[in-house]
VEXKEVO-867046 format. One record per residue (C-alpha): residue number from 1; residue in one letter; x, y, z. Coordinates in Angstrom, 2 decimals, padded with zeros to 5 digits, always signed. Example, Ala and Ser with C-alpha at 12.3 -4.5 7.8 and 13.67 -1.06 7.14 Angstrom:
BEGIN
+-----+-----+---------+---------+---------+
:   n : res :      xx :      yy :      zz :
+-----+-----+---------+---------+---------+
:   1 :   A : +012.30 : -004.50 : +007.80 :
:   2 :   S : +013.67 : -001.06 : +007.14 :
+-----+-----+---------+---------+---------+
//
This chain:
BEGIN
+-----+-----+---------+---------+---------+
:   n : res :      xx :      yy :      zz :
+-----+-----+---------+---------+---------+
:   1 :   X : +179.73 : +134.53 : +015.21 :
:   2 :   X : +180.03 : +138.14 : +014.89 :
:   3 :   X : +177.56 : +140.52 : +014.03 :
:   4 :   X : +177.11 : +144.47 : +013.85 :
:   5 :   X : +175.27 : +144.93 : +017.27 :
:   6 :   X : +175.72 : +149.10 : +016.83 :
:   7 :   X : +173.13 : +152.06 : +015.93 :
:   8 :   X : +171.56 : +151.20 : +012.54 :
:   9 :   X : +171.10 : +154.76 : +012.47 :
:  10 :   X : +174.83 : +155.51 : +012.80 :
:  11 :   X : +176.09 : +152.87 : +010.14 :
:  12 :   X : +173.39 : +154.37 : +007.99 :
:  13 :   X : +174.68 : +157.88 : +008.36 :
:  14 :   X : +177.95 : +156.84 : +007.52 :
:  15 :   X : +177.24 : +155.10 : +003.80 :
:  16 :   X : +174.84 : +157.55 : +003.29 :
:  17 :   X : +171.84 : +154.92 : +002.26 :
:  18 :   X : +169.21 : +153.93 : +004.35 :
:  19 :   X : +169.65 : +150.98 : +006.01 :
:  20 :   X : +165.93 : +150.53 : +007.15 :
:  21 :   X : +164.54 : +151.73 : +003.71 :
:  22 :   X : +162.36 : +154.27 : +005.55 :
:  23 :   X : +165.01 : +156.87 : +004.89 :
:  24 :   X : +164.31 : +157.93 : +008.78 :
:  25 :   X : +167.75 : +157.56 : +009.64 :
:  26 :   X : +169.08 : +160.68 : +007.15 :
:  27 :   X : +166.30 : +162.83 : +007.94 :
:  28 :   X : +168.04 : +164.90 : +010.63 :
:  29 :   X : +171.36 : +164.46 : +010.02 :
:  30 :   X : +172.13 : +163.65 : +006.43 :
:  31 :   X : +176.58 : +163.38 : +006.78 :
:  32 :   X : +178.55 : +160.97 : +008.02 :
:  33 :   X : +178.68 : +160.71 : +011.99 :
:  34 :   X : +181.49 : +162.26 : +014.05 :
:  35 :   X : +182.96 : +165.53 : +014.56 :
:  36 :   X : +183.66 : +166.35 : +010.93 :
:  37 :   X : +181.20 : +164.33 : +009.55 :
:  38 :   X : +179.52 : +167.26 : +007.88 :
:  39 :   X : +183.26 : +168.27 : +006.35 :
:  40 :   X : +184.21 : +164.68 : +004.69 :
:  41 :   X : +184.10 : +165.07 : +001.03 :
:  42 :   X : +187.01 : +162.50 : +000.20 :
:  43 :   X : +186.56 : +160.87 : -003.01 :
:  44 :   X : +186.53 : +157.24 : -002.73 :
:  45 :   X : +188.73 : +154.90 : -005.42 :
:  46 :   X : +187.06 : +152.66 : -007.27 :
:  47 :   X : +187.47 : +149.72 : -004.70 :
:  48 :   X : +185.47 : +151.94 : -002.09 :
:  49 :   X : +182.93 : +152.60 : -004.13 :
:  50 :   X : +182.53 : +148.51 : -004.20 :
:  51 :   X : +183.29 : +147.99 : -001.37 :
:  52 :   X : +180.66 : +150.74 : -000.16 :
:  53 :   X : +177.80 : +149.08 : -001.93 :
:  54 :   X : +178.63 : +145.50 : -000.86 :
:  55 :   X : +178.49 : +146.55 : +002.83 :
:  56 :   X : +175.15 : +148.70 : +002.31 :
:  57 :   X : +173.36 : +145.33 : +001.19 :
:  58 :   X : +175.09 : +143.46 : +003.81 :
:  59 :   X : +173.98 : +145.75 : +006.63 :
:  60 :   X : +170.03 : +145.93 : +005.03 :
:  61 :   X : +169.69 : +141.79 : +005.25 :
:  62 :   X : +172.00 : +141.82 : +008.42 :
:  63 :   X : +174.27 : +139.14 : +007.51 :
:  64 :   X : +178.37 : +138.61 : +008.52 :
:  65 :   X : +180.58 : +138.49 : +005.76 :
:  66 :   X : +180.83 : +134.69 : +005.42 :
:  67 :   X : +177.21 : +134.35 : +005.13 :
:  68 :   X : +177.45 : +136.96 : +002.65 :
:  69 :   X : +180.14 : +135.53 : +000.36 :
:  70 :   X : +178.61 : +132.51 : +000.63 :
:  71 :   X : +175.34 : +133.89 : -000.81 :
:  72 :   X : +177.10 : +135.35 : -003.43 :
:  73 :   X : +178.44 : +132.03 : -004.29 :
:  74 :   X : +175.15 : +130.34 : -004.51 :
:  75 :   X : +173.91 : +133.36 : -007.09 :
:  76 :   X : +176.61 : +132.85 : -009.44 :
:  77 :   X : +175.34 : +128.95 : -009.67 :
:  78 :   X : +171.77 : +130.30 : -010.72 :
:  79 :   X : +170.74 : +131.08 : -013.97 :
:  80 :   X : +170.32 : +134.29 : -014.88 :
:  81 :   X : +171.91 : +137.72 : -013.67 :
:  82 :   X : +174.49 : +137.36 : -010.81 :
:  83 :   X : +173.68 : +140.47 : -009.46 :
:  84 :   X : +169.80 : +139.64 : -009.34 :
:  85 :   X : +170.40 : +136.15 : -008.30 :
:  86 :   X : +171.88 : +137.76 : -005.18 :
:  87 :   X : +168.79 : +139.91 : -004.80 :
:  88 :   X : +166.71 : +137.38 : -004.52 :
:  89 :   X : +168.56 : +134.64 : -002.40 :
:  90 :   X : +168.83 : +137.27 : +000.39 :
:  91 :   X : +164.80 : +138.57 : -000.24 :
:  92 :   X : +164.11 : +134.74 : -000.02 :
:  93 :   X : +165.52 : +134.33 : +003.35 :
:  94 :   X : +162.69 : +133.59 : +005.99 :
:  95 :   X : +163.01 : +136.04 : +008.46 :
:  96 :   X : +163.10 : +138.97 : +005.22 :
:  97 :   X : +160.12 : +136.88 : +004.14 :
:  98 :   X : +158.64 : +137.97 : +007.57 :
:  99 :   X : +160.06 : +141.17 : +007.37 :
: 100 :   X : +158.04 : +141.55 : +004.12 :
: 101 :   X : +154.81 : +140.19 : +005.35 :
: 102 :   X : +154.88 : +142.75 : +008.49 :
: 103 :   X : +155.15 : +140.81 : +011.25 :
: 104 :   X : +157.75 : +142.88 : +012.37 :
: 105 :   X : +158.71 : +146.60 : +011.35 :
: 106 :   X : +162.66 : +145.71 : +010.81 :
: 107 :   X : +164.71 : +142.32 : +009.68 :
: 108 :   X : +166.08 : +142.40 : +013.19 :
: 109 :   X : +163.04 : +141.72 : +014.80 :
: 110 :   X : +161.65 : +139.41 : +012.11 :
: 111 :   X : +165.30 : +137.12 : +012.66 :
: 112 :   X : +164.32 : +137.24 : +016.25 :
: 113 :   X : +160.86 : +135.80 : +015.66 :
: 114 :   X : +162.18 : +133.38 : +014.04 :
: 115 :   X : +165.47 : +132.57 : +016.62 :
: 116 :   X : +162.35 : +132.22 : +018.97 :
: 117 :   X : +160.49 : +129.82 : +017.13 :
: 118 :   X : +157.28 : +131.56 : +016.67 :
: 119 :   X : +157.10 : +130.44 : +012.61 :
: 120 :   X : +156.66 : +127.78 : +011.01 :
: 121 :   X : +156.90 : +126.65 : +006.81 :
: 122 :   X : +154.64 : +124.59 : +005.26 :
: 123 :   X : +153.51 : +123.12 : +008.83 :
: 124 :   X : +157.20 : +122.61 : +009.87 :
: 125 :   X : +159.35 : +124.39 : +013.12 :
: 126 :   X : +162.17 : +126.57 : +011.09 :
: 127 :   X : +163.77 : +128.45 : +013.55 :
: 128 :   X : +166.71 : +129.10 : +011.55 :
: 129 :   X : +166.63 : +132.71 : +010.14 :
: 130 :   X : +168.92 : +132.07 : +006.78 :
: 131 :   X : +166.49 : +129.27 : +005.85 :
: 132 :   X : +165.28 : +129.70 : +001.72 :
: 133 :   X : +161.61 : +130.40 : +001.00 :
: 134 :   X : +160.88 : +128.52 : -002.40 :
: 135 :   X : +158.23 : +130.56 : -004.13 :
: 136 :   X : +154.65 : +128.55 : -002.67 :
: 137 :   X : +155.66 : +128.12 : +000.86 :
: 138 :   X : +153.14 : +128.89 : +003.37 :
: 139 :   X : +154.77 : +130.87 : +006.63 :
: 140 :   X : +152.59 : +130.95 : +009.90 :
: 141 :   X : +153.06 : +131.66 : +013.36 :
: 142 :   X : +152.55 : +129.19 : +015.97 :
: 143 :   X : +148.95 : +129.86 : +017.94 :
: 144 :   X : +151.46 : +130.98 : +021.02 :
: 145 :   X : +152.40 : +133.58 : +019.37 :
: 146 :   X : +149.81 : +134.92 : +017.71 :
: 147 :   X : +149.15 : +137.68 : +020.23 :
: 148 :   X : +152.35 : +138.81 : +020.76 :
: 149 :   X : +151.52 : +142.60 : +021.14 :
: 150 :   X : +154.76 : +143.25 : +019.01 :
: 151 :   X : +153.69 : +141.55 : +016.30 :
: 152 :   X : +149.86 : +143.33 : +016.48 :
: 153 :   X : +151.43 : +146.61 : +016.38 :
: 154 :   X : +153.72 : +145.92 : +013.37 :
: 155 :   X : +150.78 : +144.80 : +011.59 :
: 156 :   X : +149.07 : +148.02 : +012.59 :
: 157 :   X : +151.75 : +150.32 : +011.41 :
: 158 :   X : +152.17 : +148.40 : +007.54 :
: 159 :   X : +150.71 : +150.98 : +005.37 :
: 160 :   X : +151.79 : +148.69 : +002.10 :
: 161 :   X : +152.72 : +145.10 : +001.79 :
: 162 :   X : +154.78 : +144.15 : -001.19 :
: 163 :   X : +153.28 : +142.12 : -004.17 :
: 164 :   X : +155.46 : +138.59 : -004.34 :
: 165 :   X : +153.62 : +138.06 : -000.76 :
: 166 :   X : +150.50 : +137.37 : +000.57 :
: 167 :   X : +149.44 : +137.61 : +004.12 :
: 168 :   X : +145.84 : +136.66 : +005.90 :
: 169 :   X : +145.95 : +139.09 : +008.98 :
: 170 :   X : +142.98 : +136.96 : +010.42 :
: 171 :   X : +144.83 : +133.79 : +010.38 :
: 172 :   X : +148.05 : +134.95 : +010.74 :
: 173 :   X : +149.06 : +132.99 : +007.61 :
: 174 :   X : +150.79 : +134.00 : +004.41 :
: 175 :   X : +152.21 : +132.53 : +001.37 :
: 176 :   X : +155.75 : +133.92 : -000.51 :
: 177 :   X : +154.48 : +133.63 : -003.82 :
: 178 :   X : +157.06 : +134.17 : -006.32 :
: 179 :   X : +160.98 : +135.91 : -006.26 :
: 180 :   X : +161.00 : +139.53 : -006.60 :
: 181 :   X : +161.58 : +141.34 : -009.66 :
: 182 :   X : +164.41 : +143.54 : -009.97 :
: 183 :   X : +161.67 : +146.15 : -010.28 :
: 184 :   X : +160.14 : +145.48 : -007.20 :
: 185 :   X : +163.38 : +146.16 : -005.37 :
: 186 :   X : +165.61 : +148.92 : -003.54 :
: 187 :   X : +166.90 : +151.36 : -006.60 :
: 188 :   X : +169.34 : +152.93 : -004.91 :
: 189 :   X : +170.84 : +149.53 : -004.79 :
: 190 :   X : +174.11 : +148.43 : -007.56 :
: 191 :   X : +174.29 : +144.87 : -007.48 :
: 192 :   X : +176.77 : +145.05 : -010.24 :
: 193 :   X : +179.41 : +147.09 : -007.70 :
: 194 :   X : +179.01 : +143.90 : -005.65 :
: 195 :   X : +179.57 : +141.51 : -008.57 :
: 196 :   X : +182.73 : +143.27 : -009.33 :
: 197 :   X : +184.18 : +143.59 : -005.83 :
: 198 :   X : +183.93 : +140.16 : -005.63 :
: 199 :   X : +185.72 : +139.35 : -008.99 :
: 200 :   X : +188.57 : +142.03 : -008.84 :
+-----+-----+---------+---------+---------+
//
């Protein structure tokens, strides 16, 4: 299965959106990478500019483009907003459910705690990184890996921890307690751009 292995900073650089949501990667350089990065002022067509924002969301949650579509499928079966749905299927995915909690400082790492079995829901082994948080699950990490020093210093560096989760840094337990809201999420995001790539 194929996956962007390449500089988050550079595939930042080149949509122009932060990848990481820190905004570090456009600090220093704030163009498109290569030579003439700095020169590219092309216009994009109204397919680029979907096509753009589909690929920016894709690269944040770190998913291929089949598991992508395939999300997208699932939101349009929700009530409610397609758009949002989407939102909230990929924030409900358990190793952005880590990511959220701050057991790791990007979704990479999180998906790798996870690959390594160091969580658990509601009790259970889930070492699959797509698997869906329902709002109420409990996510822990094993007593093995409690003391990972990687996890410690992620914990150290979260300044804030978002309000649909809860986390007990003394037991290493927390709970996702309810889906975003829209609100709650990355503005600079256009779900609707993705809505209509996908229906052109």
């Amino acid at each position: 299965m194929s996956r962007y292995t390449d500089s988050s900073y550079r595939k930042s650089r080149r949509l122009g959106f932060s990848i990481l949501e820190t905004g570090e990667e456009l600090g220093r350089k704030p163009y498109a990478p290569g030579q003439h990065g700095s020169k590219r002022g092309k216009k994009l067509s109204d397919y680029g500019v979907q096509l753009q924002e589909k690929q920016k969301v894709r690269f944040m949650y770190g998913l291929n483009e089949k598991q992508f579509h395939k999300t997208f499928l699932l939101a349009g079966k929700m009530k409610g907003v397609h758009g949002e749905n989407l939102l909230k299927l990929l924030e409900s995915r358990l190793d952005n459910v880590c990511y959220r909690m701050g057991l790791s400082t990007t979704r990479k790492g999180a998906r790798q705690l996870v690959n390594h079995g160091h969580v658990t829901v509601n009790g259970k082994n889930v070492n699959i990184p797509s698997y869906t948080c329902k709002p109420g699950d409990v996510i822990a990490l094993k007593e093995n890996a409690k003391e990972l020093k990687v996890v410690k210093a992620s914990l150290e560096a979260l300044t804030r921890r978002v309000d649909f989760v809860t986390f007990d840094d003394t037991k290493m337990t927390g709970t996702y307690v309810r889906y975003p809201e829209r609100s709650e999420l990355n503005a600079d995001i256009n779900e609707s751009l993705i809505v209509e790539y996908y229906n052109r």
